[in-house]
N, C-alpha and C positions, 0 to 999 in steps of 0.2 A: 527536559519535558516540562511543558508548562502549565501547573497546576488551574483545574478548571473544577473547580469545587463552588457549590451555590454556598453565598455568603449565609452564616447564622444570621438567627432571627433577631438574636442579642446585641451583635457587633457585628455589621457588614463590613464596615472599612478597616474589620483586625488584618493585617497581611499575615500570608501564610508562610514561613521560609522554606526554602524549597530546598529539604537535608532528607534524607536517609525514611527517617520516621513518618514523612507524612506523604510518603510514594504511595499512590492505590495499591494493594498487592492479593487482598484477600474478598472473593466473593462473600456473597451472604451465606453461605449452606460453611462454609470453612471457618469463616468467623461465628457462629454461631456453635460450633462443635469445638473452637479454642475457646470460649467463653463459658460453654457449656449451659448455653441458652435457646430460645426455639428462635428462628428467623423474625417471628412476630414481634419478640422483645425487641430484638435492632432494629424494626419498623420502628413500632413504637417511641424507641428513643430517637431515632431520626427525628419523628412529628414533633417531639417536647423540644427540640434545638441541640440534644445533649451534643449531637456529632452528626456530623455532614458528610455522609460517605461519595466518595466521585459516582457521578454516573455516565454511564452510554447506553444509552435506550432504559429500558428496562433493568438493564444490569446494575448494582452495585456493588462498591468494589471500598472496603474500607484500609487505612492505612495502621501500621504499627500504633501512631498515639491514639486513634479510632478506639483501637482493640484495649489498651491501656486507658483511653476515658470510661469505657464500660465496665471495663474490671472494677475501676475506683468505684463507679455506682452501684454495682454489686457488692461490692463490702461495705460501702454507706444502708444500700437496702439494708443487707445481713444483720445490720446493727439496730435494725427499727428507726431508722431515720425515714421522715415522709418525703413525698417526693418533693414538694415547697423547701425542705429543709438542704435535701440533699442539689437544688438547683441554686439556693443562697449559699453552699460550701462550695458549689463549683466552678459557682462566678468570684469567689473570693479569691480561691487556689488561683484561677485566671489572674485577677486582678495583680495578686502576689508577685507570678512569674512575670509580668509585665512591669512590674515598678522594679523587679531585681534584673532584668535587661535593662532598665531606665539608669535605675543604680551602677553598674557595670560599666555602659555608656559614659556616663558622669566621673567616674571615678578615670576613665580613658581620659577624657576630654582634660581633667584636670593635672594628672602628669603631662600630657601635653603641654598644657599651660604654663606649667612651672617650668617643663626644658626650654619653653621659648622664653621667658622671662630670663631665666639666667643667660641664653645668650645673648638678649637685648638691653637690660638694664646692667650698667658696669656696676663692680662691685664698690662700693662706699671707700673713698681713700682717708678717712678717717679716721680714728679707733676711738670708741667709743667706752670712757670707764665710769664703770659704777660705783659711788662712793656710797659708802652705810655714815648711818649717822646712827648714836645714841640721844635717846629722850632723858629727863629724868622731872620729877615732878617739883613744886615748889615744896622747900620743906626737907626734902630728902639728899643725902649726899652723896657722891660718884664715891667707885671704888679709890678713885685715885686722891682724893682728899682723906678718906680713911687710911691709906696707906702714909698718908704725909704727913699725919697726923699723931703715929704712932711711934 
């Protein structure tokens, strides 16, 4: 089914993936009594951009993370956070889970990387040793001249 949700007012061009969680599944009057809120409030956060619920006609119809972005905002109200405050944590949280998909991606792309390099670059027919060296200062003498000494 293909999600037909009006883009936020924040980020039009976020894509929505289309999993489990963000299936319309709950009118207003049922979302409103899982929430334990009047109809008015999920208007209302609708208008502030909080959450996009699907619509047909009239109807709307919110999804699993719908229901779970308002609960979030309901324990941020609970806590005396204003609503400026609690739209700057919600854009962060966003931001968050998009850099940690970004991160995720990246961390993909670079095993990747590395199984195609070791098929393509042969390995060094080489060997390569590491030799140490001892300093010692002017003035001062090695163990082994004290030892040769005695």
């Amino acid at each position: 089914m293909e999600d037909r949700r009006k883009p936020s007012k924040e980020k039009a061009s976020r894509p929505i993936p289309p999993d489990e969680a963000n299936m319309p599944k709950f009118i207003i009057s049922v979302a409103a009594k899982m929430l334990q809120l009047h109809p008015q409030t999920l208007r209302q956060y609708e208008k502030r951009g909080y959450v996009t619920p699907f619509r047909l006609g009239n109807l709307r119809l919110y999804s699993e993370r719908d229901i779970h972005t308002i609960n979030r905002i309901k324990e941020l109200a609970d806590e005396g956070i204003p609503t400026n405050g609690i739209d700057r944590i919600l854009a962060l949280e966003r931001r968050i889970e998009e850099l940690e998909r970004l991160l995720e991606a990246y961390e993909i792309e670079i095993v990747s990387l590395k199984n195609r390099i070791r098929k393509e670059v042969p390995p060094l027919p080489v060997k390569i040793e590491v030799k140490s060296y001892e300093f010692q200062f002017y003035g001062e003498s090695s163990k082994e001249e004290d030892e040769d000494t005695r």
